[in-house]
C-alpha positions as CSV (number, residue, x, y, z in Angstrom):
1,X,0.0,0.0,0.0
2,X,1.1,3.4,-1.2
3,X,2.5,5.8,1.7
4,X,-1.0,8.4,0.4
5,X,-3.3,5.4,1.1
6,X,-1.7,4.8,5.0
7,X,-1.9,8.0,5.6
8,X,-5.6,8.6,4.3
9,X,-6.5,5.2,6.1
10,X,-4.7,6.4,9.5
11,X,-6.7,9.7,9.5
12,X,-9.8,8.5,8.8
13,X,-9.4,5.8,11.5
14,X,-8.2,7.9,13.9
15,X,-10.7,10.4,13.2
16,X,-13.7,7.4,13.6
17,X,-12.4,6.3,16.7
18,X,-12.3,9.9,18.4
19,X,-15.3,10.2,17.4
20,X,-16.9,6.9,18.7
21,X,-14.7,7.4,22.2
22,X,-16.4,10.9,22.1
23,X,-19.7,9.8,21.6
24,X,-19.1,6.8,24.3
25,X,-17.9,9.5,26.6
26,X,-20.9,12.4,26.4
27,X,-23.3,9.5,27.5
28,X,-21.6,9.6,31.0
29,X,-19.6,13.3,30.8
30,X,-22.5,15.8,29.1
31,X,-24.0,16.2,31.5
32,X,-21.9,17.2,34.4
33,X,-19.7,19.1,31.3
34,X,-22.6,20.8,30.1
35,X,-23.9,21.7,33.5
36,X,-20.2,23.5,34.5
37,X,-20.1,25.3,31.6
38,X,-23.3,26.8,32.0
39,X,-22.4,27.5,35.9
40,X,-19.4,28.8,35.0
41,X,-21.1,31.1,32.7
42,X,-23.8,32.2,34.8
43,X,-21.1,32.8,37.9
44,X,-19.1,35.0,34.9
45,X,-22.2,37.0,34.3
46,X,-22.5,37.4,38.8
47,X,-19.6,38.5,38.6
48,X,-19.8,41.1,35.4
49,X,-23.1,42.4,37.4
50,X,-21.1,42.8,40.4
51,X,-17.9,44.6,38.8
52,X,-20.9,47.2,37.2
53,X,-22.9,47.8,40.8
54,X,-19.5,47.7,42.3
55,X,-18.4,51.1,40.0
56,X,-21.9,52.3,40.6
57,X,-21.8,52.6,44.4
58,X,-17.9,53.9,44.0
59,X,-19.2,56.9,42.0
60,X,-22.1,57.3,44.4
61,X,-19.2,57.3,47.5
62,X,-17.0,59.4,45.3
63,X,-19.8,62.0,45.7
64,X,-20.9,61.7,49.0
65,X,-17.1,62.3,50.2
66,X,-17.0,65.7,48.3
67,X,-18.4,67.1,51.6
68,X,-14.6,67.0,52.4
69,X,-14.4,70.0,50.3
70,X,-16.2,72.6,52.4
71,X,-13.8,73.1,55.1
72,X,-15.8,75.9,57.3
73,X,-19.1,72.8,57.7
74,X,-15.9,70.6,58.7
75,X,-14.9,73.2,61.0
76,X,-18.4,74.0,62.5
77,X,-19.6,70.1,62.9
78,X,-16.3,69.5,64.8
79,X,-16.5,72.9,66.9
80,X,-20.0,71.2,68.8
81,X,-22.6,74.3,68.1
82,X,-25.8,73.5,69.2
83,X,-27.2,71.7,66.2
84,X,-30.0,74.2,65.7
85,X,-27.4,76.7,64.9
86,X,-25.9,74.2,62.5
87,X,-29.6,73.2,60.9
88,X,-30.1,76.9,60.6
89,X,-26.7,77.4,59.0
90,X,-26.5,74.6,56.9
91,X,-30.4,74.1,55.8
92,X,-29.3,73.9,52.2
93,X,-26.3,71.7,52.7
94,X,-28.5,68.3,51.8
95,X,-29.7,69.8,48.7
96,X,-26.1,71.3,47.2
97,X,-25.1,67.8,47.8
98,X,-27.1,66.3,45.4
99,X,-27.2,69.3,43.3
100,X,-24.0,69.8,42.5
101,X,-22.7,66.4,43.0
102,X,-24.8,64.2,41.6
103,X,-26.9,63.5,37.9
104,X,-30.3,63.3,37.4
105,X,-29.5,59.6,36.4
106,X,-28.7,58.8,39.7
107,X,-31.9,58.9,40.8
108,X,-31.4,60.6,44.5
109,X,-34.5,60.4,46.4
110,X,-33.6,61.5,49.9
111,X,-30.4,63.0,51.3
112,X,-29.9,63.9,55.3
113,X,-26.3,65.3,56.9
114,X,-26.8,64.4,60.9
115,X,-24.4,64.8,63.6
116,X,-22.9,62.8,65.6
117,X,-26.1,62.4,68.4
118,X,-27.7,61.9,65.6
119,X,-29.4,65.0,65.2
120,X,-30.4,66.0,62.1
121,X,-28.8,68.8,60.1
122,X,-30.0,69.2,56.8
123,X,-32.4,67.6,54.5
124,X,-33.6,66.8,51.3
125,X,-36.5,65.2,49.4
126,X,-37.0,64.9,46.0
127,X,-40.6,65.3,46.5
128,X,-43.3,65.0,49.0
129,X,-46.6,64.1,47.4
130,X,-49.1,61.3,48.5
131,X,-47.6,59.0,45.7
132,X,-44.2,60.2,46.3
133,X,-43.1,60.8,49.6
134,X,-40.0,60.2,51.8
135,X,-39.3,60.4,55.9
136,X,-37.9,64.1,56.7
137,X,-35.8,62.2,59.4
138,X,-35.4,58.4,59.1
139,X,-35.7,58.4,62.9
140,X,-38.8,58.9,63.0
141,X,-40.7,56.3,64.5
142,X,-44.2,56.8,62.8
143,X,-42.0,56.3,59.4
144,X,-40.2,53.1,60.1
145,X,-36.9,52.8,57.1
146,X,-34.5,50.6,58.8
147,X,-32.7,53.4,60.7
148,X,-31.1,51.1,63.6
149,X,-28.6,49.8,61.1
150,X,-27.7,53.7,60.3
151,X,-27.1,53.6,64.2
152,X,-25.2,50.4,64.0
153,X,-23.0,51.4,61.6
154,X,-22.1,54.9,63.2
155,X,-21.0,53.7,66.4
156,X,-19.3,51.1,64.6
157,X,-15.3,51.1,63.3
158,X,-16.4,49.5,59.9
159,X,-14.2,51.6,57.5
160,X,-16.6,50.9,54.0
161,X,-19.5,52.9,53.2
162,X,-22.5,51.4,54.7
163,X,-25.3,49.7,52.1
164,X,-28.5,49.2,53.6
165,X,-32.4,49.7,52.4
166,X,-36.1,50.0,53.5
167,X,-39.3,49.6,52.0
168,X,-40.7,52.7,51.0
169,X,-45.0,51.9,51.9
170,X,-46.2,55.1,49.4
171,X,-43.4,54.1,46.0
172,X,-44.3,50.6,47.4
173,X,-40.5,49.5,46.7
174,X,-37.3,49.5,48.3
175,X,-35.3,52.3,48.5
176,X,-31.7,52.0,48.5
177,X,-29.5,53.5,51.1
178,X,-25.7,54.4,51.5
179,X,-24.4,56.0,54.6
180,X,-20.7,57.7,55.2
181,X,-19.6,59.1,58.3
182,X,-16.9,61.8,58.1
183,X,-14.0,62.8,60.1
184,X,-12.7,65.9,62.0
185,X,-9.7,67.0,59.8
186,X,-7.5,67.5,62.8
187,X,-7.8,64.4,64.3
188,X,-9.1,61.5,62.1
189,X,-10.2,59.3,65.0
190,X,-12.7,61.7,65.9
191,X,-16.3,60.8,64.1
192,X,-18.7,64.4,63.9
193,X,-21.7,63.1,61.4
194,X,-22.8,61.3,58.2
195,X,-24.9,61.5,55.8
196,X,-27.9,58.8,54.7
197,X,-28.3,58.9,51.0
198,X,-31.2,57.1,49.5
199,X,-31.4,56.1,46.1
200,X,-34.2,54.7,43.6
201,X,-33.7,50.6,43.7
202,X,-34.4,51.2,39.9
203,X,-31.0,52.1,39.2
204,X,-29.8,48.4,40.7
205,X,-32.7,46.6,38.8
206,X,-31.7,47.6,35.5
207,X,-28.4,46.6,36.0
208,X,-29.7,43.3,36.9
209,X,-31.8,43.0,34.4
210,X,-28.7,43.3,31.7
211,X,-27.2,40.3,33.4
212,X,-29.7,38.5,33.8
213,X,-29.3,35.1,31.5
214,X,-32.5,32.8,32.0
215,X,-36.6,34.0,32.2
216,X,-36.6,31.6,34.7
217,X,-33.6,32.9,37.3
218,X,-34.5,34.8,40.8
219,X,-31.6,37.3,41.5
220,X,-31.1,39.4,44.9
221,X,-28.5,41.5,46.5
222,X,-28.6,41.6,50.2
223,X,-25.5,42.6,52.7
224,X,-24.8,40.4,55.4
225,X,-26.4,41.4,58.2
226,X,-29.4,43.4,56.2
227,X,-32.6,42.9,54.6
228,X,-32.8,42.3,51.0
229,X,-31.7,45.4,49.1
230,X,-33.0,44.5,45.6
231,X,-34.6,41.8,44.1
232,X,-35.8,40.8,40.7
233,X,-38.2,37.9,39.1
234,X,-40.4,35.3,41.8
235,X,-39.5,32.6,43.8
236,X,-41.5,29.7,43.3
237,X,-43.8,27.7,45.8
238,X,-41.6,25.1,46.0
239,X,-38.4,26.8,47.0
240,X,-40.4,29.7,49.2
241,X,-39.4,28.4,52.6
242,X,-35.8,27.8,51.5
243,X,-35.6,31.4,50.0
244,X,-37.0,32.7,53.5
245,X,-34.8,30.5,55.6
246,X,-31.6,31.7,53.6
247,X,-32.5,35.2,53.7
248,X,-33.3,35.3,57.6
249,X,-30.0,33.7,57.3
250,X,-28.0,36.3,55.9
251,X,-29.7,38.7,57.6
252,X,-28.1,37.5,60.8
253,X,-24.6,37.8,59.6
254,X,-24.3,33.7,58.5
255,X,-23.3,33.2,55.3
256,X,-21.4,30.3,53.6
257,X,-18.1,31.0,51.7
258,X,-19.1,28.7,48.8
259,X,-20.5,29.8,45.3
260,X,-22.8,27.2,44.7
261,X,-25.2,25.6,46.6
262,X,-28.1,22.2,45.7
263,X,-31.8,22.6,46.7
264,X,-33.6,19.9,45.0
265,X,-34.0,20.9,41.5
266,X,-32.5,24.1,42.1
267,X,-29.2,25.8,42.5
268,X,-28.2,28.7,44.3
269,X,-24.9,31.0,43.0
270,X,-23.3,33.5,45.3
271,X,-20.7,36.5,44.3
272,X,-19.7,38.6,46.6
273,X,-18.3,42.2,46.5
274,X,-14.4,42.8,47.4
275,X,-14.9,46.0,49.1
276,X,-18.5,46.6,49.8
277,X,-20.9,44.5,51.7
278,X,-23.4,43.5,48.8
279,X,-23.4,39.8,47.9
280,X,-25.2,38.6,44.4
281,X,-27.5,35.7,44.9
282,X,-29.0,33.4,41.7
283,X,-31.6,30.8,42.4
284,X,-32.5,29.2,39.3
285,X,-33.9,25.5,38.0
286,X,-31.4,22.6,37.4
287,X,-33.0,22.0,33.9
288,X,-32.0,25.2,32.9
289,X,-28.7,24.4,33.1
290,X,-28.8,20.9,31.1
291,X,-31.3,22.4,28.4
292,X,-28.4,22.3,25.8
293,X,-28.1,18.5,26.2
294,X,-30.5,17.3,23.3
295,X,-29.0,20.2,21.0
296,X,-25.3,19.2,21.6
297,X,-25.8,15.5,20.8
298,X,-27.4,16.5,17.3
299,X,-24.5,18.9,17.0
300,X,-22.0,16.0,17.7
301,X,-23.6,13.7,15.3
302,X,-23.9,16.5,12.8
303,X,-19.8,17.6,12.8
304,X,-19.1,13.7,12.9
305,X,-19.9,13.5,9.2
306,X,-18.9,16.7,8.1
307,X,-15.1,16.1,9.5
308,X,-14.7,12.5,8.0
309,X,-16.2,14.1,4.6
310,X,-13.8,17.0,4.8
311,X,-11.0,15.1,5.9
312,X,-11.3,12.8,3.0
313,X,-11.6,15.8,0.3
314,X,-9.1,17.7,1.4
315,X,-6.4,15.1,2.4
316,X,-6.9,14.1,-1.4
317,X,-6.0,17.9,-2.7
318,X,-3.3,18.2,-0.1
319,X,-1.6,15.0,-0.2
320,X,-0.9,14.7,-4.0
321,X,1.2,18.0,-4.0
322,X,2.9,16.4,-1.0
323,X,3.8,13.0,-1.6
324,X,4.6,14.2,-5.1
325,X,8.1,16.3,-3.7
326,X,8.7,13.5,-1.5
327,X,9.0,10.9,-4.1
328,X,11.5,13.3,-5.1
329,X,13.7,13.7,-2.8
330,X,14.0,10.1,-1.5
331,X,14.8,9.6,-5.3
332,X,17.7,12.1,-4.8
333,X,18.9,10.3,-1.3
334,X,19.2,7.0,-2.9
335,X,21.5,8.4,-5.8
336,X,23.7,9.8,-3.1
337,X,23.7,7.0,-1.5
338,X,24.6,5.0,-4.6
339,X,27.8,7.5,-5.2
340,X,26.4,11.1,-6.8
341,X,27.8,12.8,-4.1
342,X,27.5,16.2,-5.8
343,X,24.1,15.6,-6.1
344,X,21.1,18.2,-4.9
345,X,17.7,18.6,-3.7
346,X,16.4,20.8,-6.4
347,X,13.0,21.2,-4.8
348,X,13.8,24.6,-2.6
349,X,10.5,26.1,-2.9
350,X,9.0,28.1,0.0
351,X,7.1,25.4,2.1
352,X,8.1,22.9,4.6
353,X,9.1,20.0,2.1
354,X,11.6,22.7,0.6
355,X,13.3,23.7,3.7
356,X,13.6,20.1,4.3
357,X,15.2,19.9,0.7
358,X,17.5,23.2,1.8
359,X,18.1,21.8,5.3
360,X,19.3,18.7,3.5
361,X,22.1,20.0,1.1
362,X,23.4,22.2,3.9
363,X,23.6,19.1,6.0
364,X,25.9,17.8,3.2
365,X,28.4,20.6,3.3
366,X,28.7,21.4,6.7
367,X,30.9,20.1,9.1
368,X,29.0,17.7,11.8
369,X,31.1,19.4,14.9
370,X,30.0,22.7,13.9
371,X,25.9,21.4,13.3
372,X,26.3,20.1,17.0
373,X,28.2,23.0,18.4
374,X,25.7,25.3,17.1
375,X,22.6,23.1,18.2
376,X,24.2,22.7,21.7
377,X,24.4,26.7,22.0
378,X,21.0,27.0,21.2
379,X,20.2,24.5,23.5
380,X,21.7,26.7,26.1
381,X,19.9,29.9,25.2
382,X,16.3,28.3,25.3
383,X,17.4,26.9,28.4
384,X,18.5,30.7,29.7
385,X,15.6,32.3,28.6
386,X,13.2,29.4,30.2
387,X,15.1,29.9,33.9
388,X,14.8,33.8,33.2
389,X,11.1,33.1,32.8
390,X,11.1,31.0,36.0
391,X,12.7,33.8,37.7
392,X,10.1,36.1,37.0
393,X,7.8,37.4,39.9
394,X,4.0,38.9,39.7
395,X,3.2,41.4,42.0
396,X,-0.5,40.6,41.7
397,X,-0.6,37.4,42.9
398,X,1.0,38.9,46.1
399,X,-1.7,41.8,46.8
400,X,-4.8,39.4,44.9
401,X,-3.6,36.8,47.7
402,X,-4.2,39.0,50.6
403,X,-7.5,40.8,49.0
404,X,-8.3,37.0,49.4
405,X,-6.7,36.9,52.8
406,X,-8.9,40.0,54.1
407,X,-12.2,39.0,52.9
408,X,-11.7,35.6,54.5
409,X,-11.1,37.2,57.2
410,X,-13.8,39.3,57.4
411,X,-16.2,36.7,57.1
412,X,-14.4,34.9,60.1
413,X,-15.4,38.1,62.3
414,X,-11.4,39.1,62.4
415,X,-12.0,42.2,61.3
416,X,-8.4,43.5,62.3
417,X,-7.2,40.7,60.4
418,X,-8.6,41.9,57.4
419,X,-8.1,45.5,57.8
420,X,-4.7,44.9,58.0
421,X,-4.6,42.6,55.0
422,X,-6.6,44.7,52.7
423,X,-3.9,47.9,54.2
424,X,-1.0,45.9,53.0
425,X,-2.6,44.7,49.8
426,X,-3.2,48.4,49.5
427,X,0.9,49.3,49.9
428,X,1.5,46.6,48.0
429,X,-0.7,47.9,44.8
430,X,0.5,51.2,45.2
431,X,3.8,50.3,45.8
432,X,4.5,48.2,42.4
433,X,2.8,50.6,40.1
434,X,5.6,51.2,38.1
435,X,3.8,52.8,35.2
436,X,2.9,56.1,37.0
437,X,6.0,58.0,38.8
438,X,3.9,60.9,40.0
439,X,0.7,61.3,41.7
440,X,-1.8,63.3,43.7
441,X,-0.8,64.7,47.7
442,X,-3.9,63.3,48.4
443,X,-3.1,60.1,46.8
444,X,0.0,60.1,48.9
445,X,-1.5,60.5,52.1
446,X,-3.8,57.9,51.8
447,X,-0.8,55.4,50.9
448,X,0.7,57.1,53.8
449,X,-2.6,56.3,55.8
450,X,-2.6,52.1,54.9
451,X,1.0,52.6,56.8
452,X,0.1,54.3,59.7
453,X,-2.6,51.5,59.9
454,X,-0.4,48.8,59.3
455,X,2.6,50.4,61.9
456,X,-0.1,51.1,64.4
457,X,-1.3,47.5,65.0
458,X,2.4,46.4,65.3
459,X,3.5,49.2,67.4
460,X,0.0,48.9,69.1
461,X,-1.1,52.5,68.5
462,X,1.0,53.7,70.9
463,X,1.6,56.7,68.6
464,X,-0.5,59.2,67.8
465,X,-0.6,60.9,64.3
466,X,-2.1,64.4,63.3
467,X,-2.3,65.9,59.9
468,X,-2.9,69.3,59.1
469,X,-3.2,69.4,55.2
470,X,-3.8,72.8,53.6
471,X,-6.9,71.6,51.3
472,X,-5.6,73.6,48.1
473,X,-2.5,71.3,48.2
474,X,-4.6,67.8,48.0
475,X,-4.0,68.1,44.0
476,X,-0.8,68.8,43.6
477,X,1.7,66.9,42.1
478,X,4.6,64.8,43.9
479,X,7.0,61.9,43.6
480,X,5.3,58.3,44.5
481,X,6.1,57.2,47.6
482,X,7.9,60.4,48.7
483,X,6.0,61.0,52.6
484,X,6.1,57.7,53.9
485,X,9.5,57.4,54.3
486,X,9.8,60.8,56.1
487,X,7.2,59.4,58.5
488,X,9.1,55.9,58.8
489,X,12.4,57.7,59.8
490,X,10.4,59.5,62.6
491,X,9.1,56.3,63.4
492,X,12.6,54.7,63.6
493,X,14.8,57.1,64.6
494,X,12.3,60.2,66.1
495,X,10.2,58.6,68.8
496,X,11.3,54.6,69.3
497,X,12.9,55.5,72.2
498,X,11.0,57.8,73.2
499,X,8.8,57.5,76.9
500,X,5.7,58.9,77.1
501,X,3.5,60.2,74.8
502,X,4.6,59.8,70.7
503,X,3.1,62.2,68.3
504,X,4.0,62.6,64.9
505,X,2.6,65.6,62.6
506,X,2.3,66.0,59.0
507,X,2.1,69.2,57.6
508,X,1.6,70.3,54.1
509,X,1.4,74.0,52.8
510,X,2.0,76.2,49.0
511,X,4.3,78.4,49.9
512,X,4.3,80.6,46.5
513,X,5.5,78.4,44.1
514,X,6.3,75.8,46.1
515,X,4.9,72.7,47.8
516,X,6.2,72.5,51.6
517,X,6.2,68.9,53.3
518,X,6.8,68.6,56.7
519,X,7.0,65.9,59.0
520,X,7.5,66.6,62.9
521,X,8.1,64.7,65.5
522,X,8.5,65.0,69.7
523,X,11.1,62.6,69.6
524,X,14.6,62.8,71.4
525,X,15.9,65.5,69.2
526,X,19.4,64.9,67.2
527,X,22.2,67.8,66.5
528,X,21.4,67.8,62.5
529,X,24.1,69.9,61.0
530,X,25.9,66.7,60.0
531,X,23.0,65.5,58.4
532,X,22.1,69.1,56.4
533,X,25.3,68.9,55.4
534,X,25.6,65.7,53.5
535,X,21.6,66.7,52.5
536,X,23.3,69.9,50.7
537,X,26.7,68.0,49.2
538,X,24.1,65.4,48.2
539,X,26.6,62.8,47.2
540,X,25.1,60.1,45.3
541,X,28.0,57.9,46.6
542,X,26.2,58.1,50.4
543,X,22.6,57.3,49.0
544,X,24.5,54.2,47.4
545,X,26.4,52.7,51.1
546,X,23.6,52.7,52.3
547,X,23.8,55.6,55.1
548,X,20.9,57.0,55.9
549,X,19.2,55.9,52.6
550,X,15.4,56.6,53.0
551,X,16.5,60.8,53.9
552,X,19.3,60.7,51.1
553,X,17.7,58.4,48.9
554,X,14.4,61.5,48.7
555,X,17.0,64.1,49.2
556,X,18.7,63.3,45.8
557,X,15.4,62.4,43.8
558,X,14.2,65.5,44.2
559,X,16.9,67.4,43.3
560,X,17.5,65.2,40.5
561,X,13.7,66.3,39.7
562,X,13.6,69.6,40.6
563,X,16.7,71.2,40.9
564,X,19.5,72.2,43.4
565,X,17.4,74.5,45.1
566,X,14.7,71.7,46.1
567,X,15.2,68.9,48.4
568,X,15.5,67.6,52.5
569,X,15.9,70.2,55.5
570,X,16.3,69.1,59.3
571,X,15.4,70.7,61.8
572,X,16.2,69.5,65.8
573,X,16.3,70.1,68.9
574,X,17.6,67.8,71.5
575,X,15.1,66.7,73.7
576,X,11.9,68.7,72.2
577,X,11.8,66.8,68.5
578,X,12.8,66.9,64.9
579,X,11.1,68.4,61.8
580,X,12.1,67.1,58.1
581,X,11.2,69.8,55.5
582,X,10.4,68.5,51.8
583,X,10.7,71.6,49.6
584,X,9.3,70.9,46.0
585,X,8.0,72.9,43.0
586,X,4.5,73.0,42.0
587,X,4.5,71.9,38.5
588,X,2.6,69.7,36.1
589,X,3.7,66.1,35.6
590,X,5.0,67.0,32.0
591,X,6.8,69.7,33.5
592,X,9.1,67.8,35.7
593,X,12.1,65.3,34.3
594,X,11.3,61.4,34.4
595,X,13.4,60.0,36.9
């Protein structure tokens, strides 16, 4: 038998017996395949809907935090006036909020400022008719909305934004609700009031809707801890005492850290949220999953013939241009072989049987040493370039691992646990973000703020930090990673052996043209001319020994950036403290060399 003929008999034969072991194989395997890839789609499309609500809510925090911006409110909640001065004041405030902060998309129903007693500031409505109407303060008790969880949350340490909901008797729907606190600006332990926004569920059930895959599929978001914050489609009779039991679950703060979870002919999906507390639950039939079963079996039958056909048509129009050349060239070995040394491959033609024919006659007139000389160095190089690969290292893993870390832990109740696993995941991100050298003051404080957290539950928060940011300076641009290490030198070298009360200050002001850093301490004190001095010679050949290298190391960046006349000043006196002065130009990114 011709070489053509074993070759069309081998692919046919292998292609029939795939085929049969395939078939043999979906009896027992469809099902359970068919049923994970439609879970895993289903989880995918959770988890889309989640990455949309999750930007949603950020936006809807990003606004509610503007109230950062008007220092003299700041300045009056934190002073204690008597909070009928304040409502007097400050009537309006709840309605520039959503004015000026927010879209008419958004769909803001209600928005009230209270202070810390829980006394209400400022309010606003969206309207009050007998259709559409809203509580003027959600503590009042003839309008019941859920308000002991605002409580809850105030007087709790819970960092995230609060999302929470009650039923609204005249829309006759739930009515979405996010609550921040916010902080005196002098002392960011201090809580003086928050603000209850409530928002149209609408927004939440459109989203839902997109993602929504099956007619059939009952989809609610409820926090842990909660009531049921949206919902969308019916629960059936059957499966009406499990979807009560499961909410009055979650409501009291149980939930289960799997994805997927059996009830009879149903399954339930769970995604949760990596910062906010709003899980994604999916309670849909079993049969919804296998209803692609009967279609996939035709399918299979279907591309069974159409591959032997093709394979036989075009193994026919492929194989006579190819057995054709080889014919050829084993013709040409066996006249070398029989003597015609000088004899060639002719066939050189730009396909695989003509490099063979090229690779041949080069094998004739080369040197066998040199063939395995040169195969053994490339041998070496792919094996280099495979160990370089080895050697490589992804940040992300790191900081994905302890985003997993934290929310683990937050489900086990360890709350510090996973505050301080989210703050280093947080370092960690900022850290390894190579791409951008330059960012935002307030950017840099907040990295600075993830290490404060992080120092302050290994140091026990037996120091005491104070900021006093001028607010026009929050958008200027500095160096990445350019505070911290002033405040970790302080740490080390200002206040460790230090008895008594440890403070450390951060102060930031435009002088002019220029930004003006300063960290200060009430540590030991140090005679800094020494240190000024090598600041000022800023010899690159210190910064590389290894003396003093977080001071020097900034000290030389930013001359390197800005010029001669930017940089590190200390300022000490024994026994009362040190401050470090960062001097920097205000200038634009694009302004500045790329160091």
């Amino acid at each position: 038998m011709k070489m053509r003929m074993k070759i069309l008999v081998l692919c046919l034969s292998s292609t029939l017996l795939a085929l049969i072991l395939q078939t043999v194989l979906f009896k027992y395997k469809s099902s359970s395949l068919i049923y994970n890839q439609t879970r895993n789609e289903n989880l995918h499309l959770l988890d889309n809907m989640q990455n949309e609500i999750y930007t949603y809510i950020k936006a809807i925090e990003k606004n509610l935090i503007q109230v950062y911006t008007d220092k003299d409110f700041l300045h009056d909640m934190a002073s204690n006036q008597n909070e009928s001065e304040l409502s007097k004041k400050y009537d309006r405030m709840a309605y520039q909020i959503v004015t000026e902060e927010f879209q008419t998309g958004d769909r803001v129903d209600a928005l009230y400022v209270y202070n810390i007693e829980h006394r209400l500031i400022s309010t606003y409505r969206r309207a009050v008719t007998p259709k559409y109407n809203y509580p003027k303060d959600i503590y009042n008790k003839d309008y019941p909305c859920n308000a002991e969880m605002v409580k809850k949350y105030v007087s709790s340490e819970q960092n995230n934004m609060l999302i929470s909901s009650y039923y609204n008797k005249y829309r006759k729907k739930n009515i979405i609700r996010f609550v921040i606190r916010f902080y005196d600006t002098r002392n960011i332990q201090r809580k003086i009031g928050y603000i209850v926004c409530d928002v149209d569920s609408i927004v939440l059930n459109k989203i839902i809707d997109k993602y929504k895959s099956q007619q059939g599929m009952y989809i609610w978001l409820q926090p842990r801890g909660d009531r049921v914050t949206v919902f969308d489609g019916s629960v059936d009779e059957e499966n009406q005492e499990y979807y009560q039991n499961k909410v009055m679950t979650i409501k009291k703060g149980k939930t289960s850290s799997e994805k997927e979870e059996s009830i009879g002919n149903h399954v339930l999906f769970c995604v949760g949220q990596n910062k906010y507390n709003l899980d994604a639950y999916s309670l849909m039939q079993n049969d919804m999953l296998k209803e692609n079963q009967r279609g996939l079996t035709q399918s299979l039958l279907i591309i069974a013939l159409i591959m032997i056909i093709a394979i036989t048509l075009i193994f026919i129009v492929a194989s006579s241009g190819i057995t054709k050349h080889l014919v050829q060239l084993m013709k040409t070995i066996e006249m070398i072989k029989s003597g015609d040394t000088q004899k060639r491959v002719t066939y050189l033609k730009d396909d695989e049987i003509g490099r063979l024919g090229r690779e041949f006659n080069e094998m004739l007139d080369e040197i066998r040493d040199l063939i395995s000389e040169e195969y053994e160095t490339k041998l070496m190089l792919k094996n280099a370039e495979y160990k370089a690969l080895q050697a490589q290292i992804n940040p992300h893993f790191l900081y994905n691992t302890l985003d997993t870390m934290s929310s683990i832990a937050s489900v086990q109740d360890c709350e510090i646990v996973s505050s301080l696993c989210q703050s280093l995941s947080n370092l960690f991100r900022y850290s390894l973000d190579m791409k951008h050298p330059y960012t935002t003051l307030a950017k840099e404080i907040i990295y600075l703020k993830n290490y404060i957290f992080v120092m302050n539950v290994r140091m026990g928060g037996e120091v005491q930090y104070k900021f006093d940011i001028d607010e026009t300076a929050l958008n200027e641009k500095v160096p990445r990673i350019s505070i911290q290490p002033l405040v970790e030198n302080a740490l080390q070298h200002g206040i460790k052996n230090k008895t008594g009360d440890k403070v450390i200050e951060l102060i930031a002001r435009i002088r002019g043209e220029q930004l003006q850093i300063i960290v200060k301490d009430n540590g030991l004190g140090m005679d800094a001319t020494k240190l000024n001095q090598q600041l000022e010679e800023n010899k690159l050949e210190l910064v590389e020994e290894g003396n003093s290298i977080g001071l020097l190391n900034i000290n030389a960046r930013m001359k390197m950036i800005y010029g001669e006349d930017c940089g590190l000043q200390i300022k000490s006196e024994i026994g009362k403290g040190t401050s470090v002065i960062l001097t920097i130009h205000r200038a634009k990114v694009d302004e500045v060399k790329d160091v």
